[in-house]
C-alpha positions in Angstrom: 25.4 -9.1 -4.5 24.6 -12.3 -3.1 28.3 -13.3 -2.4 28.0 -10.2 0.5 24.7 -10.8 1.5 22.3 -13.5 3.3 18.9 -14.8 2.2 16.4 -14.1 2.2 16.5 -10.5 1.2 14.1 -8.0 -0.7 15.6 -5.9 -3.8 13.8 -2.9 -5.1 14.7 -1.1 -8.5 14.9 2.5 -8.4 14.6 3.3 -12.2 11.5 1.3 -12.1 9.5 2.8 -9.1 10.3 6.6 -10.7 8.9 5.0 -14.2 5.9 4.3 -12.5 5.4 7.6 -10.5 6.0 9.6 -14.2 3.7 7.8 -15.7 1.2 8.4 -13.9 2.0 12.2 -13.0 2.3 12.4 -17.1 -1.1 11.0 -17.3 -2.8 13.9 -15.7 -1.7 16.5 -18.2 -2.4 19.9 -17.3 -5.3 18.8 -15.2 -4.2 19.9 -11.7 -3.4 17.1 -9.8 -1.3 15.1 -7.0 0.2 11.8 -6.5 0.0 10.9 -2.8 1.8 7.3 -2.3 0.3 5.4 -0.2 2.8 4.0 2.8 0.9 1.1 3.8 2.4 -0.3 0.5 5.9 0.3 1.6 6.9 3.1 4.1 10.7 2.3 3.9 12.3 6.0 4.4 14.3 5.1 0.9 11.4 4.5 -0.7 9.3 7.7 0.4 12.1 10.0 -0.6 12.2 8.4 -3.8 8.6 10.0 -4.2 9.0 13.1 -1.9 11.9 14.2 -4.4 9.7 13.6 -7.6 7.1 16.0 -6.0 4.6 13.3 -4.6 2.8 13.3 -1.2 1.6 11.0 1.2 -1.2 9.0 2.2 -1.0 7.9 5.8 -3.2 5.8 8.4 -1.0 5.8 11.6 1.3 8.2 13.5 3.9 6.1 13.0 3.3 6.6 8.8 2.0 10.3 9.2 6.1 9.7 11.1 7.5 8.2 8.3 6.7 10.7 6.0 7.6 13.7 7.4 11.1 12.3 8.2 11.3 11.3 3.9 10.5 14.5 3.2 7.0 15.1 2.3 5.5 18.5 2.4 2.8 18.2 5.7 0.6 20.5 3.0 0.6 17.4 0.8 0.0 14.5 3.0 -3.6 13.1 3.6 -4.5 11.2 6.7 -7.2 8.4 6.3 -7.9 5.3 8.3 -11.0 4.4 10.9 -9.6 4.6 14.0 -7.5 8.0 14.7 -7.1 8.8 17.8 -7.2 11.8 19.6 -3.4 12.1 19.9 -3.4 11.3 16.2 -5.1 13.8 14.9 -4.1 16.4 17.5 -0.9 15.8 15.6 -2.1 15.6 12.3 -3.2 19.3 13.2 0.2 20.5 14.8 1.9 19.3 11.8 -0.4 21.3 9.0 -1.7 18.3 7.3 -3.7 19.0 3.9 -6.4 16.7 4.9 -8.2 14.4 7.4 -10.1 12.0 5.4 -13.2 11.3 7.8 -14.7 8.1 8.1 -17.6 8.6 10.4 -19.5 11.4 12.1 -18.3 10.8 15.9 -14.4 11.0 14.2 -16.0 14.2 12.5 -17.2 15.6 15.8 -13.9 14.5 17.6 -11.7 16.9 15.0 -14.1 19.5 15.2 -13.6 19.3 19.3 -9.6 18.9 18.9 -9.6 21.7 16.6 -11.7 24.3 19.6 -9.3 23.0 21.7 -5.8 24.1 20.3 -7.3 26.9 18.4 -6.9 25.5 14.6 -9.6 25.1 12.0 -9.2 21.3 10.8 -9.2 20.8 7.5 -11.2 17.8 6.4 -12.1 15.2 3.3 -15.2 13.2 4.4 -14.5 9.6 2.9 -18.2 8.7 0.8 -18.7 5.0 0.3 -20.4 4.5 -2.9 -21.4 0.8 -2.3 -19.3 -0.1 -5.6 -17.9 -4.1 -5.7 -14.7 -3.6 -7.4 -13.9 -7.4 -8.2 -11.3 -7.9 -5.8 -10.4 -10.3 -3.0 -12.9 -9.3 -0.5 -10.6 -8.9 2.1 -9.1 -5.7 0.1 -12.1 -4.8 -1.2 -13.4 -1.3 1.0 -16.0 0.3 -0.9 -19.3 -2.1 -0.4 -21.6 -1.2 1.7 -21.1 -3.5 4.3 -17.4 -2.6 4.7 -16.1 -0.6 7.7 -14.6 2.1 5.9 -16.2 5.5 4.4 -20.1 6.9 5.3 -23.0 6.3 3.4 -24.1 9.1 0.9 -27.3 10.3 2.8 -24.8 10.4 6.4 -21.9 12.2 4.1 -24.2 14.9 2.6 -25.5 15.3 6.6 -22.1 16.0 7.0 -20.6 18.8 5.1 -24.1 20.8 6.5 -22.4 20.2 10.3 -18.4 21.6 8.6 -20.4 24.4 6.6 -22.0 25.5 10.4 -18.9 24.6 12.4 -15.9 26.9 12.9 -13.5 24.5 13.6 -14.1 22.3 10.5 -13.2 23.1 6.8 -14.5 21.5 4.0 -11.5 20.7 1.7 -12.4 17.9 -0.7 -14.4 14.4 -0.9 -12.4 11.6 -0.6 -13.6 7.4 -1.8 -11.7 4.4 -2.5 -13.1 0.9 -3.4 -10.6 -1.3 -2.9 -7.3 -2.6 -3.7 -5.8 -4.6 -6.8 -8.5 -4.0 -8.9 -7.8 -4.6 -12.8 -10.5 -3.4 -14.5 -11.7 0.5 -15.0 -15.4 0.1 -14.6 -15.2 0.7 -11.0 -13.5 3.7 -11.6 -15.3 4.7 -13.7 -19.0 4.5 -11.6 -16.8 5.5 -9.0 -15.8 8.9 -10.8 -19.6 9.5 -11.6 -20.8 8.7 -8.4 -18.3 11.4 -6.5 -19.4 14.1 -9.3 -22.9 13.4 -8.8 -22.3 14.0 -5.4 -20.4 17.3 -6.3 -23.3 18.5 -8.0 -25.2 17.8 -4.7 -23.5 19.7 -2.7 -22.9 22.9 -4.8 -27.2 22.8 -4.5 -26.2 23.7 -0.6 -23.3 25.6 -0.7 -20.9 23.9 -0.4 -17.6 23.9 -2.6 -14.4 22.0 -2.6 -10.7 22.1 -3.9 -10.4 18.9 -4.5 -11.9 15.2 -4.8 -9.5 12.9 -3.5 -10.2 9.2 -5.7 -7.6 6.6 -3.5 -5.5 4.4 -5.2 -6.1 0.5 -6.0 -5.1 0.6 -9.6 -4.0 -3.2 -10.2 -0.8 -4.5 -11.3 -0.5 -7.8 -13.3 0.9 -10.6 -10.8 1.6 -13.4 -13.6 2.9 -12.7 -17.3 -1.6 -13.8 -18.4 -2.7 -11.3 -16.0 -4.0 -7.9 -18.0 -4.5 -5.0 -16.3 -5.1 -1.5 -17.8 -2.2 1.1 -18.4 -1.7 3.8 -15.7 -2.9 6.4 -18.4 -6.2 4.1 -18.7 -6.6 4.7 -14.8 -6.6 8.3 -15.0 -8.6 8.7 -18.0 -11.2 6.5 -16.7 -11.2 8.9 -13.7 -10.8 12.4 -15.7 -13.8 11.9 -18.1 -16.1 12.2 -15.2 -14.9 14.9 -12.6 -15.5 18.6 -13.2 -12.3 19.9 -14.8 -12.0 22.8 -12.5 -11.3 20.6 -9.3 -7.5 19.1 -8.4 -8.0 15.8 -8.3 -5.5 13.1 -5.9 -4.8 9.5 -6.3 -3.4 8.1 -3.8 -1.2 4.5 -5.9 1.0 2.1 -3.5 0.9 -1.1 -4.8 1.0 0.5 -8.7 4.0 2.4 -7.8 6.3 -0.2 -6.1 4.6 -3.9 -6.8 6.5 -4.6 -9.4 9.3 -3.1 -8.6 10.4 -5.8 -5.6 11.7 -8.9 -6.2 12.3 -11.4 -2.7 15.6 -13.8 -3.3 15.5 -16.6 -1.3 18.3 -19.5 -1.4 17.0 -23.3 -1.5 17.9 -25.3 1.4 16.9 -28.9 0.4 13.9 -30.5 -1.9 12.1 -33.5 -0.5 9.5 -36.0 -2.1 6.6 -37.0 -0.3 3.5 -39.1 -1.5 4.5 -38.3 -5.0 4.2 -34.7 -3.9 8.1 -32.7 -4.3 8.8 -29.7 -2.2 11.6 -27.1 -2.7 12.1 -26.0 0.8 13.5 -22.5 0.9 14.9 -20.1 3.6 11.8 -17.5 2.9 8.9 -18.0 4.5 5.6 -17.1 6.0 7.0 -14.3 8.3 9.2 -12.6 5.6 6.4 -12.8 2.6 2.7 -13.6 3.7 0.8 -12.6 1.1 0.5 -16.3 -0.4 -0.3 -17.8 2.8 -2.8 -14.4 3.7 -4.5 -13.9 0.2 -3.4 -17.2 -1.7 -2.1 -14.6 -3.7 0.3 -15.9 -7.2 3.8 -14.6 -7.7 6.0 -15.8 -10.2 8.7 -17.7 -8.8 11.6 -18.2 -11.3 15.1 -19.4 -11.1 17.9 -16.5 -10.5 20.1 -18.9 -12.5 19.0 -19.2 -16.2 18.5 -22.9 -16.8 17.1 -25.2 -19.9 17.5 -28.5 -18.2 14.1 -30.2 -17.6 11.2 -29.2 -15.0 9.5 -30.8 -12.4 6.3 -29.7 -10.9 6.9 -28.6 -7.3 5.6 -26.8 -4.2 7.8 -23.8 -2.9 7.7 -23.8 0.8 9.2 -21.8 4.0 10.6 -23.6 7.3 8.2 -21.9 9.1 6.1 -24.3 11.3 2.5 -23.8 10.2 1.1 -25.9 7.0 0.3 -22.4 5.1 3.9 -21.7 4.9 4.2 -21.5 1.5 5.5 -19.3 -1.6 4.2 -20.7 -4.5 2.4 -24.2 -5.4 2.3 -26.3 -8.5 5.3 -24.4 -9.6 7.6 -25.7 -12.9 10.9 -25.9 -11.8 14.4 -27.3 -13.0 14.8 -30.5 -11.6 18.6 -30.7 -10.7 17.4 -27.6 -8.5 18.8 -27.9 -5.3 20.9 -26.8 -2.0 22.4 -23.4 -2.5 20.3 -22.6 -5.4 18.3 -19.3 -5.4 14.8 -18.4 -6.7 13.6 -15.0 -7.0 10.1 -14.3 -5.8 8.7 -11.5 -8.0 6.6 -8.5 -7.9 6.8 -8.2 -3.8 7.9 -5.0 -3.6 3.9 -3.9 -2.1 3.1 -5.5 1.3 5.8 -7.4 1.4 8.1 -6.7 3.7 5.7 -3.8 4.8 3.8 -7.4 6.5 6.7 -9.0 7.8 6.7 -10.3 10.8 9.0 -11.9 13.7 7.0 -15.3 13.6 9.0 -18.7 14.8 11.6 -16.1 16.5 12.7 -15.5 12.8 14.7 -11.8 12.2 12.9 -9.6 9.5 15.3 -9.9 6.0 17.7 -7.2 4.6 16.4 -4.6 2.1 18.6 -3.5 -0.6 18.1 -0.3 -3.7 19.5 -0.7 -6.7 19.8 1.9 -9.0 21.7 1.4 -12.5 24.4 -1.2 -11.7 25.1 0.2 -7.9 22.8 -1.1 -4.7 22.7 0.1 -1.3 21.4 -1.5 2.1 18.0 0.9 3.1 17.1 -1.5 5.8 19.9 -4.2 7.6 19.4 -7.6 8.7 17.7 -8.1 12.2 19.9 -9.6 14.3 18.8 -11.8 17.1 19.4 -9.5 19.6 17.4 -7.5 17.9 14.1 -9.9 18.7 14.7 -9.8 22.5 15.7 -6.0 23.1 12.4 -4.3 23.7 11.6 -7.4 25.8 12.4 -6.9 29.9 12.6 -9.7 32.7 10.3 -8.9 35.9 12.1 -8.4 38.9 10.1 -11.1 40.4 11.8 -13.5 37.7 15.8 -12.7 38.2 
Protein backbone atom coordinates (compact mmCIF):
# COMPACT_ATOMS: atom_id res chain seq x y z
CA UNK A 1 0.00 0.00 0.00
CA UNK A 2 2.66 2.38 0.66
CA UNK A 3 4.90 1.26 -2.24
CA UNK A 4 1.77 2.94 -4.52
CA UNK A 5 1.10 5.69 -2.51
CA UNK A 6 2.63 9.04 -0.97
CA UNK A 7 2.64 10.36 2.66
CA UNK A 8 1.09 11.50 4.37
CA UNK A 9 -2.25 9.70 3.93
CA UNK A 10 -5.27 8.81 6.24
CA UNK A 11 -6.52 4.97 6.24
CA UNK A 12 -9.92 4.10 7.60
CA UNK A 13 -11.08 0.41 8.46
CA UNK A 14 -14.40 -0.53 7.21
CA UNK A 15 -15.06 -3.61 9.49
CA UNK A 16 -14.36 -1.43 12.35
CA UNK A 17 -16.58 1.65 11.76
CA UNK A 18 -19.79 -0.94 11.01
CA UNK A 19 -18.58 -2.71 14.58
CA UNK A 20 -19.13 0.42 16.04
CA UNK A 21 -22.44 1.49 14.43
CA UNK A 22 -23.96 -2.33 15.55
CA UNK A 23 -23.00 -1.88 18.63
CA UNK A 24 -24.60 0.72 19.41
CA UNK A 25 -27.86 0.07 17.23
CA UNK A 26 -27.73 -3.39 19.31
CA UNK A 27 -27.67 -1.46 22.44
CA UNK A 28 -31.09 0.00 22.02
CA UNK A 29 -32.92 -3.21 21.99
CA UNK A 30 -36.41 -3.01 21.03
CA UNK A 31 -36.55 0.49 22.33
CA UNK A 32 -37.32 2.58 19.17
CA UNK A 33 -34.53 4.34 18.17
CA UNK A 34 -32.07 6.03 15.46
CA UNK A 35 -28.53 6.48 14.90
CA UNK A 36 -27.91 9.73 13.18
CA UNK A 37 -23.96 10.17 12.44
CA UNK A 38 -22.83 13.10 12.94
CA UNK A 39 -20.74 14.57 9.56
CA UNK A 40 -18.74 17.12 11.27
CA UNK A 41 -16.79 13.96 12.36
CA UNK A 42 -16.09 12.85 8.89
CA UNK A 43 -18.46 13.65 5.98
CA UNK A 44 -16.38 11.68 3.39
CA UNK A 45 -19.26 10.32 0.82
CA UNK A 46 -17.45 6.68 1.54
CA UNK A 47 -17.94 7.04 4.90
CA UNK A 48 -21.70 8.30 5.03
CA UNK A 49 -22.76 5.42 2.86
CA UNK A 50 -21.10 3.10 5.07
CA UNK A 51 -23.90 4.29 7.64
CA UNK A 52 -26.72 5.17 5.16
CA UNK A 53 -26.53 1.39 4.11
CA UNK A 54 -26.59 0.03 7.80
CA UNK A 55 -29.86 2.17 8.26
CA UNK A 56 -28.32 5.31 10.00
CA UNK A 57 -29.21 8.96 9.40
CA UNK A 58 -27.60 12.15 9.61
CA UNK A 59 -26.81 14.97 11.66
CA UNK A 60 -25.89 18.08 9.72
CA UNK A 61 -24.91 21.81 10.51
CA UNK A 62 -24.29 23.25 6.88
CA UNK A 63 -25.70 23.01 3.40
CA UNK A 64 -22.78 21.70 2.25
CA UNK A 65 -23.28 18.53 5.06
CA UNK A 66 -27.17 18.60 4.75
CA UNK A 67 -25.30 18.14 0.66
CA UNK A 68 -23.25 15.48 1.65
CA UNK A 69 -25.73 13.37 2.95
CA UNK A 70 -28.23 13.36 0.68
CA UNK A 71 -25.76 12.52 -2.15
CA UNK A 72 -24.48 9.16 0.52
CA UNK A 73 -27.70 8.19 0.70
CA UNK A 74 -29.49 9.18 3.70
CA UNK A 75 -33.23 9.23 3.89
CA UNK A 76 -34.04 13.31 4.09
CA UNK A 77 -36.87 11.80 6.77
CA UNK A 78 -33.89 10.74 8.88
CA UNK A 79 -31.56 13.53 8.78
CA UNK A 80 -31.61 16.34 11.60
CA UNK A 81 -30.25 19.74 10.98
CA UNK A 82 -28.70 21.58 14.04
CA UNK A 83 -26.08 24.36 14.26
CA UNK A 84 -26.54 28.33 15.42
CA UNK A 85 -26.44 30.09 12.42
CA UNK A 86 -28.82 28.64 9.53
CA UNK A 87 -29.60 30.77 7.20
CA UNK A 88 -32.49 31.54 5.36
CA UNK A 89 -31.40 29.65 2.25
CA UNK A 90 -30.42 26.90 4.55
CA UNK A 91 -33.38 26.08 5.95
CA UNK A 92 -35.56 27.04 3.03
CA UNK A 93 -33.69 23.92 1.80
CA UNK A 94 -33.79 21.94 4.73
CA UNK A 95 -37.64 22.33 4.04
CA UNK A 96 -37.67 21.55 0.19
CA UNK A 97 -35.77 18.45 0.94
CA UNK A 98 -38.27 16.94 3.82
CA UNK A 99 -35.93 17.02 6.60
CA UNK A 100 -37.08 15.12 9.96
CA UNK A 101 -36.03 17.96 12.01
CA UNK A 102 -34.63 21.53 12.59
CA UNK A 103 -33.05 21.44 15.84
CA UNK A 104 -33.56 25.24 16.99
CA UNK A 105 -31.21 27.09 18.78
CA UNK A 106 -32.84 30.37 19.55
CA UNK A 107 -36.22 32.02 19.27
CA UNK A 108 -35.41 34.63 16.27
CA UNK A 109 -34.10 31.15 14.32
CA UNK A 110 -37.59 29.79 15.61
CA UNK A 111 -39.49 32.75 14.21
CA UNK A 112 -37.36 32.75 10.99
CA UNK A 113 -38.65 28.87 10.15
CA UNK A 114 -41.92 29.66 11.14
CA UNK A 115 -41.81 32.74 8.42
CA UNK A 116 -39.95 30.38 5.70
CA UNK A 117 -42.44 27.82 6.31
CA UNK A 118 -45.71 30.78 5.45
CA UNK A 119 -43.76 31.53 2.83
CA UNK A 120 -43.41 28.25 0.59
CA UNK A 121 -46.52 26.79 2.15
CA UNK A 122 -44.89 23.85 4.35
CA UNK A 123 -45.33 23.29 8.07
CA UNK A 124 -41.63 23.04 9.53
CA UNK A 125 -40.95 20.45 11.54
CA UNK A 126 -38.82 21.45 14.50
CA UNK A 127 -36.64 20.08 17.75
CA UNK A 128 -35.93 23.09 20.05
CA UNK A 129 -32.24 22.43 21.32
CA UNK A 130 -32.64 22.83 25.60
CA UNK A 131 -29.38 23.67 27.27
CA UNK A 132 -29.37 22.09 30.56
CA UNK A 133 -26.33 24.03 31.97
CA UNK A 134 -24.60 20.45 32.56
CA UNK A 135 -20.29 20.67 32.59
CA UNK A 136 -19.53 17.46 30.95
CA UNK A 137 -15.65 17.33 31.90
CA UNK A 138 -14.35 18.01 28.65
CA UNK A 139 -11.92 20.45 26.97
CA UNK A 140 -13.89 23.57 27.13
CA UNK A 141 -13.54 24.32 23.74
CA UNK A 142 -15.93 21.14 22.90
CA UNK A 143 -17.76 21.42 25.71
CA UNK A 144 -21.61 23.02 24.50
CA UNK A 145 -23.96 22.37 27.17
CA UNK A 146 -23.01 25.16 30.10
CA UNK A 147 -24.73 27.88 30.34
CA UNK A 148 -22.52 30.29 29.10
CA UNK A 149 -22.09 28.42 25.75
CA UNK A 150 -23.58 29.67 22.52
CA UNK A 151 -25.46 26.76 21.62
CA UNK A 152 -29.10 25.55 22.87
CA UNK A 153 -31.91 27.91 24.91
CA UNK A 154 -32.31 28.11 28.45
CA UNK A 155 -35.22 25.97 30.00
CA UNK A 156 -37.54 28.84 31.00
CA UNK A 157 -36.95 30.49 26.96
CA UNK A 158 -37.41 26.64 25.55
CA UNK A 159 -40.68 25.94 27.45
CA UNK A 160 -41.78 29.76 26.04
CA UNK A 161 -41.14 28.09 23.03
CA UNK A 162 -43.12 25.08 22.31
CA UNK A 163 -46.37 27.57 23.59
CA UNK A 164 -45.34 29.86 20.24
CA UNK A 165 -45.09 26.04 17.81
CA UNK A 166 -48.34 24.82 19.69
CA UNK A 167 -50.18 28.36 18.40
CA UNK A 168 -48.25 28.65 15.13
CA UNK A 169 -49.33 26.87 11.94
CA UNK A 170 -46.31 26.77 10.33
CA UNK A 171 -44.31 25.13 13.11
CA UNK A 172 -44.56 21.43 14.37
CA UNK A 173 -43.38 20.32 17.46
CA UNK A 174 -41.39 17.01 16.72
CA UNK A 175 -39.06 16.25 19.62
CA UNK A 176 -36.50 18.02 22.17
CA UNK A 177 -33.14 17.89 21.19
CA UNK A 178 -29.67 18.67 23.93
CA UNK A 179 -26.16 17.82 23.74
CA UNK A 180 -23.34 18.77 26.26
CA UNK A 181 -20.43 18.34 24.65
CA UNK A 182 -17.92 16.27 22.95
CA UNK A 183 -15.40 13.50 24.11
CA UNK A 184 -16.84 13.03 27.24
CA UNK A 185 -15.85 9.66 29.19
CA UNK A 186 -17.78 9.46 31.87
CA UNK A 187 -21.88 8.65 32.07
CA UNK A 188 -22.91 11.10 34.74
CA UNK A 189 -23.54 13.67 32.35
CA UNK A 190 -25.65 11.61 30.58
CA UNK A 191 -27.12 10.54 32.89
CA UNK A 192 -28.38 14.29 34.59
CA UNK A 193 -28.67 15.00 31.16
CA UNK A 194 -31.40 12.09 30.48
CA UNK A 195 -33.24 13.37 33.69
CA UNK A 196 -33.17 16.79 33.00
CA UNK A 197 -34.79 16.27 29.24
CA UNK A 198 -37.60 13.95 30.90
CA UNK A 199 -38.30 16.36 33.55
CA UNK A 200 -38.74 18.65 31.00
CA UNK A 201 -41.11 16.12 29.11
CA UNK A 202 -43.20 15.95 32.00
CA UNK A 203 -43.45 19.79 31.78
CA UNK A 204 -44.64 20.06 28.71
CA UNK A 205 -47.32 17.22 28.66
CA UNK A 206 -48.76 19.78 31.83
CA UNK A 207 -49.48 22.23 28.55
CA UNK A 208 -50.13 20.12 25.84
CA UNK A 209 -47.70 19.47 24.29
CA UNK A 210 -46.42 15.99 23.01
CA UNK A 211 -43.43 14.73 21.12
CA UNK A 212 -42.15 11.68 18.97
CA UNK A 213 -39.03 11.90 19.97
CA UNK A 214 -36.12 13.38 22.31
CA UNK A 215 -33.17 13.76 20.30
CA UNK A 216 -29.87 13.26 23.17
CA UNK A 217 -26.63 14.28 20.56
CA UNK A 218 -23.75 12.38 20.52
CA UNK A 219 -20.31 12.98 22.51
CA UNK A 220 -19.79 9.54 23.81
CA UNK A 221 -15.85 9.38 24.34
CA UNK A 222 -13.48 7.13 22.88
CA UNK A 223 -10.13 6.18 24.68
CA UNK A 224 -7.12 8.21 22.90
CA UNK A 225 -4.16 6.25 24.78
CA UNK A 226 -4.14 2.47 25.72
CA UNK A 227 -4.69 4.21 30.11
CA UNK A 228 -7.53 6.06 28.87
CA UNK A 229 -11.10 4.30 30.17
CA UNK A 230 -14.02 5.18 28.73
CA UNK A 231 -17.50 3.38 29.16
CA UNK A 232 -18.79 0.73 26.53
CA UNK A 233 -21.26 1.96 23.89
CA UNK A 234 -23.99 -0.25 25.66
CA UNK A 235 -22.99 1.88 29.05
CA UNK A 236 -23.94 5.10 26.89
CA UNK A 237 -27.25 3.99 26.08
CA UNK A 238 -28.23 2.52 29.25
CA UNK A 239 -27.15 5.56 31.01
CA UNK A 240 -29.58 7.33 28.58
CA UNK A 241 -32.56 4.57 28.55
CA UNK A 242 -33.07 4.41 32.38
CA UNK A 243 -34.31 7.91 32.41
CA UNK A 244 -36.58 8.72 29.19
CA UNK A 245 -40.15 7.61 28.99
CA UNK A 246 -40.13 4.24 27.19
CA UNK A 247 -42.90 5.29 24.82
CA UNK A 248 -40.67 8.05 22.99
CA UNK A 249 -37.95 7.14 19.97
CA UNK A 250 -35.05 8.27 21.19
CA UNK A 251 -31.83 9.65 18.60
CA UNK A 252 -28.19 9.78 19.27
CA UNK A 253 -26.42 11.46 17.07
CA UNK A 254 -22.17 9.47 17.59
CA UNK A 255 -19.30 10.89 15.10
CA UNK A 256 -16.28 10.70 16.83
CA UNK A 257 -17.54 7.12 18.64
CA UNK A 258 -18.26 5.72 15.29
CA UNK A 259 -15.07 6.58 13.21
CA UNK A 260 -12.26 7.77 15.95
CA UNK A 261 -10.74 4.90 16.16
CA UNK A 262 -11.22 3.65 13.14
CA UNK A 263 -8.44 6.18 11.34
CA UNK A 264 -5.02 5.81 11.44
CA UNK A 265 -2.69 8.97 9.70
CA UNK A 266 0.73 7.34 8.11
CA UNK A 267 3.25 9.71 7.81
CA UNK A 268 7.00 8.90 6.48
CA UNK A 269 9.99 10.47 8.53
CA UNK A 270 12.03 12.83 6.66
CA UNK A 271 15.10 13.41 8.98
CA UNK A 272 15.62 13.62 13.10
CA UNK A 273 17.66 16.38 14.50
CA UNK A 274 19.13 17.07 18.08
CA UNK A 275 18.91 20.35 19.46
CA UNK A 276 19.83 21.54 23.19
CA UNK A 277 19.60 17.92 24.22
CA UNK A 278 16.12 18.08 22.81
CA UNK A 279 15.72 15.24 19.53
CA UNK A 280 13.03 15.83 16.93
CA UNK A 281 11.70 13.26 14.44
CA UNK A 282 10.62 15.53 11.66
CA UNK A 283 7.90 14.07 9.64
CA UNK A 284 6.03 14.82 6.32
CA UNK A 285 2.50 15.32 8.40
CA UNK A 286 1.86 18.27 9.83
CA UNK A 287 -0.31 21.01 11.25
CA UNK A 288 -2.43 21.42 8.08
CA UNK A 289 -3.11 17.59 7.51
CA UNK A 290 -3.79 16.76 11.48
CA UNK A 291 -4.40 19.77 13.85
CA UNK A 292 -5.95 18.37 16.61
CA UNK A 293 -2.57 18.33 18.70
CA UNK A 294 -1.54 21.70 17.80
CA UNK A 295 -5.71 22.87 18.35
CA UNK A 296 -6.65 20.75 21.50
CA UNK A 297 -3.04 19.52 22.73
CA UNK A 298 -4.94 16.56 22.18
CA UNK A 299 -2.63 12.83 22.69
CA UNK A 300 -2.50 10.24 19.91
CA UNK A 301 -0.50 7.33 20.04
CA UNK A 302 2.20 7.48 17.66
CA UNK A 303 3.85 4.04 17.06
CA UNK A 304 6.25 2.70 14.49
CA UNK A 305 4.49 0.92 11.25
CA UNK A 306 7.62 -1.24 11.40
CA UNK A 307 7.76 -3.60 14.47
CA UNK A 308 10.95 -2.88 16.19
CA UNK A 309 12.80 -4.05 19.74
CA UNK A 310 15.94 -2.06 19.34
CA UNK A 311 16.19 0.66 22.01
CA UNK A 312 14.09 4.04 22.50
CA UNK A 313 14.86 7.44 22.69
CA UNK A 314 12.61 10.05 23.94
CA UNK A 315 11.58 12.40 21.10
CA UNK A 316 9.26 15.11 19.76
CA UNK A 317 7.21 14.29 16.60
CA UNK A 318 7.00 17.29 14.46
CA UNK A 319 5.55 18.67 10.92
CA UNK A 320 7.53 20.98 8.41
CA UNK A 321 4.95 23.33 8.70
CA UNK A 322 6.32 26.81 9.77
CA UNK A 323 4.62 27.68 12.98
CA UNK A 324 6.20 26.36 16.48
CA UNK A 325 2.75 24.37 17.30
CA UNK A 326 3.45 22.14 14.40
CA UNK A 327 3.50 19.14 16.14
CA UNK A 328 2.09 15.41 16.36
CA UNK A 329 3.15 14.15 19.41
CA UNK A 330 5.78 15.25 22.29
CA UNK A 331 7.83 13.28 24.67
CA UNK A 332 7.26 10.34 22.49
CA UNK A 333 9.45 6.80 23.04
CA UNK A 334 10.77 5.95 19.95
CA UNK A 335 13.39 3.52 18.35
CA UNK A 336 16.44 5.27 18.07
CA UNK A 337 17.96 4.00 14.72
CA UNK A 338 14.58 5.63 13.47
CA UNK A 339 15.20 7.58 10.64
CA UNK A 340 14.71 8.82 6.76
CA UNK A 341 12.10 6.75 5.03
CA UNK A 342 10.80 5.35 8.12
CA UNK A 343 6.98 5.54 8.74
CA UNK A 344 4.97 6.13 11.92
CA UNK A 345 1.37 5.72 12.13
CA UNK A 346 -0.65 8.32 13.99
CA UNK A 347 -3.65 6.61 15.49
CA UNK A 348 -7.16 7.08 16.28
CA UNK A 349 -7.66 10.20 13.63
CA UNK A 350 -10.23 8.89 11.84
CA UNK A 351 -12.72 11.96 13.73
CA UNK A 352 -11.69 15.62 12.82
CA UNK A 353 -9.01 14.69 11.14
CA UNK A 354 -8.90 15.13 7.88
CA UNK A 355 -12.52 16.63 8.35
CA UNK A 356 -10.00 19.94 9.72
CA UNK A 357 -7.51 19.77 7.17
CA UNK A 358 -6.46 22.58 5.79
CA UNK A 359 -4.20 24.13 2.73
CA UNK A 360 -1.84 25.96 5.27
CA UNK A 361 2.03 26.74 3.90
CA UNK A 362 0.42 26.06 0.32
CA UNK A 363 0.49 22.29 1.40
CA UNK A 364 -2.23 19.85 -0.74
CA UNK A 365 -4.73 18.09 1.61
CA UNK A 366 -3.41 14.01 1.91
CA UNK A 367 -4.99 10.94 0.17
CA UNK A 368 -7.74 9.02 1.87
CA UNK A 369 -7.85 5.40 1.49
CA UNK A 370 -10.82 2.28 2.85
CA UNK A 371 -9.83 -0.79 3.61
CA UNK A 372 -12.03 -3.43 4.00
CA UNK A 373 -10.67 -7.19 4.69
CA UNK A 374 -7.29 -7.26 2.88
CA UNK A 375 -8.50 -4.93 -0.21
CA UNK A 376 -8.32 -0.77 -0.02
CA UNK A 377 -9.69 1.77 -2.22
CA UNK A 378 -8.85 5.55 -2.78
CA UNK A 379 -12.32 7.52 -1.42
CA UNK A 380 -10.62 10.86 -1.65
CA UNK A 381 -7.09 11.46 -4.12
CA UNK A 382 -4.22 13.44 -3.46
CA UNK A 383 -4.57 17.31 -4.06
CA UNK A 384 -2.46 18.34 -6.56
CA UNK A 385 -0.91 21.67 -6.78
CA UNK A 386 -2.98 22.78 -9.29
CA UNK A 387 -5.54 22.01 -7.30
CA UNK A 388 -4.54 24.99 -4.66
CA UNK A 389 -4.56 27.68 -7.31
CA UNK A 390 -7.83 26.75 -9.47
CA UNK A 391 -10.63 28.48 -7.69
CA UNK A 392 -8.15 31.39 -7.48
CA UNK A 393 -8.50 34.23 -10.61
CA UNK A 394 -5.95 37.11 -11.71
CA UNK A 395 -7.70 40.70 -11.93
CA UNK A 396 -7.66 42.03 -15.23
CA UNK A 397 -6.00 44.98 -13.83
CA UNK A 398 -2.97 42.52 -12.96
CA UNK A 399 -2.27 40.63 -16.56
Amino acid sequence: MLREHSTPLYIYSLALMKRNFTSFDGAFGERPHAIHYALKANSNKAIVKTFADLGGGADVVSRGELYRALQSGIDPENIVFAGVGKTFEEIKKGLKKNILAFNVESIPELKLIAKIGKRIGKVAPVSMRINPGIDPGTDPYIATGLKESKFGVSKEKTLMAYRFIRDNTWLEAKGVHTHIGSQITSLEPFVRSAKFIQDFICNLATEGISLEFVDMGGGFGIPYGKEQNVPQRTEFVNSILESIDSKLKIIIEPGRSLVGGAGMLITRVIRTKESSGNRFTIVDAGMNDFVRPSLYNAHHEIIPVRNSCEKKARSDVVGPVCESGDFLGKNRLLPQTLGEGDYLAVMDVGAYGYEMSSNYNSRPRPLELLVKHNKFAVIRSKESFGDLTKHEVLPGFLR
